[in-house]
C-alpha positions in Angstrom: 73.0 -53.4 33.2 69.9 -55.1 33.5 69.2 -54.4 29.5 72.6 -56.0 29.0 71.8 -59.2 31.1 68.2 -59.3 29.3 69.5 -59.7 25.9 72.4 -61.9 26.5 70.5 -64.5 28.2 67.9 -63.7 25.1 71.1 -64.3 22.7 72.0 -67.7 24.6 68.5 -68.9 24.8 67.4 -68.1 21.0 71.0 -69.6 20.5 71.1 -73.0 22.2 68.4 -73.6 19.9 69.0 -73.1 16.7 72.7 -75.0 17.6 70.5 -78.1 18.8 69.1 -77.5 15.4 72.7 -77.7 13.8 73.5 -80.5 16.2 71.4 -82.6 14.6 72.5 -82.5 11.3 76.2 -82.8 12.1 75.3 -85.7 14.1 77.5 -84.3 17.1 76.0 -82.5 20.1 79.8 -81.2 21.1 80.2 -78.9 18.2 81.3 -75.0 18.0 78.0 -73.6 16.1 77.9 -69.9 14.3 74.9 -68.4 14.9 73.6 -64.7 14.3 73.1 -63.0 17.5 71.5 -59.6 18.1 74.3 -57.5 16.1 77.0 -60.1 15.0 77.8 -63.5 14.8 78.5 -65.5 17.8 79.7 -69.2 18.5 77.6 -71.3 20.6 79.2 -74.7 22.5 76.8 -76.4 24.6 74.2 -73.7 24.8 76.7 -71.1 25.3 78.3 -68.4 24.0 82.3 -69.1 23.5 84.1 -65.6 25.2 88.0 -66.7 24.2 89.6 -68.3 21.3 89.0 -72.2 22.2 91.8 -74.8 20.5 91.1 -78.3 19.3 92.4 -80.9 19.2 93.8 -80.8 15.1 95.4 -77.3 16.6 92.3 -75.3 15.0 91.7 -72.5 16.6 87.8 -71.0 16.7 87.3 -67.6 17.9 84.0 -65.9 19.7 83.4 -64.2 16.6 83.6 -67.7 14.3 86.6 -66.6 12.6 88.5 -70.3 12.2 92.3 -70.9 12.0 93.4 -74.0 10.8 96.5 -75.2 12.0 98.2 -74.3 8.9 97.0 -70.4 9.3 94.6 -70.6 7.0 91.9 -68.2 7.7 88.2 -68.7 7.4 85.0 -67.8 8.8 82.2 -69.8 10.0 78.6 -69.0 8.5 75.8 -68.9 10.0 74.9 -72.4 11.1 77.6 -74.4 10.0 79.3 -76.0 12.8 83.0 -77.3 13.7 83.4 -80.1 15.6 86.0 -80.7 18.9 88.0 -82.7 16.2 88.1 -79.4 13.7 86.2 -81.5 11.1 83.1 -79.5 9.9 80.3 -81.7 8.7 78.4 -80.6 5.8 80.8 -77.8 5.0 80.6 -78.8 1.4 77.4 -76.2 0.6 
């Protein structure tokens, strides 16, 4: 257990800053971030971890795992540090 909590608060940590990274080229501090955690990808919001599929406001749904459904079920996946903001727009999503 106390292995577990080590490297979760390890993936959250190493997390929240590589999302401030991504914050600031998106130019929005509220965004859903995919970053590589110790065996997967996770999605970072505000430092944290997402654990549940979070809706926005277009009707975009993001997943902990950065899967991304767009309101017309269109499937995709978020890469490691690309972001989506609260408005499902993802800045810089052209690369």
């Amino acid at each position: 257990m106390k292995k577990t909590l080590t490297i979760i608060t390890f993936i959250v940590s190493f997390s929240f800053n590589l999302c401030a990274q991504a914050d600031k080229e998106s130019g929005d501090n509220n965004s859903y971030c995919a970053q590589q955690g110790v065996n997967q990808i996770v999605v970072i919001y505000q430092g944290a971890a997402i654990v549940e599929d979070v809706k926005l406001e277009n009707g975009t749904i993001v997943k902990p795992d950065a899967t991304v459904i767009l309101k017309d079920g269109t499937k995709t996946l978020l890469r490691e540090g690309r972001c989506i903001n609260r408005d499902g727009n993802m800045p810089n999503s052209n690369e």
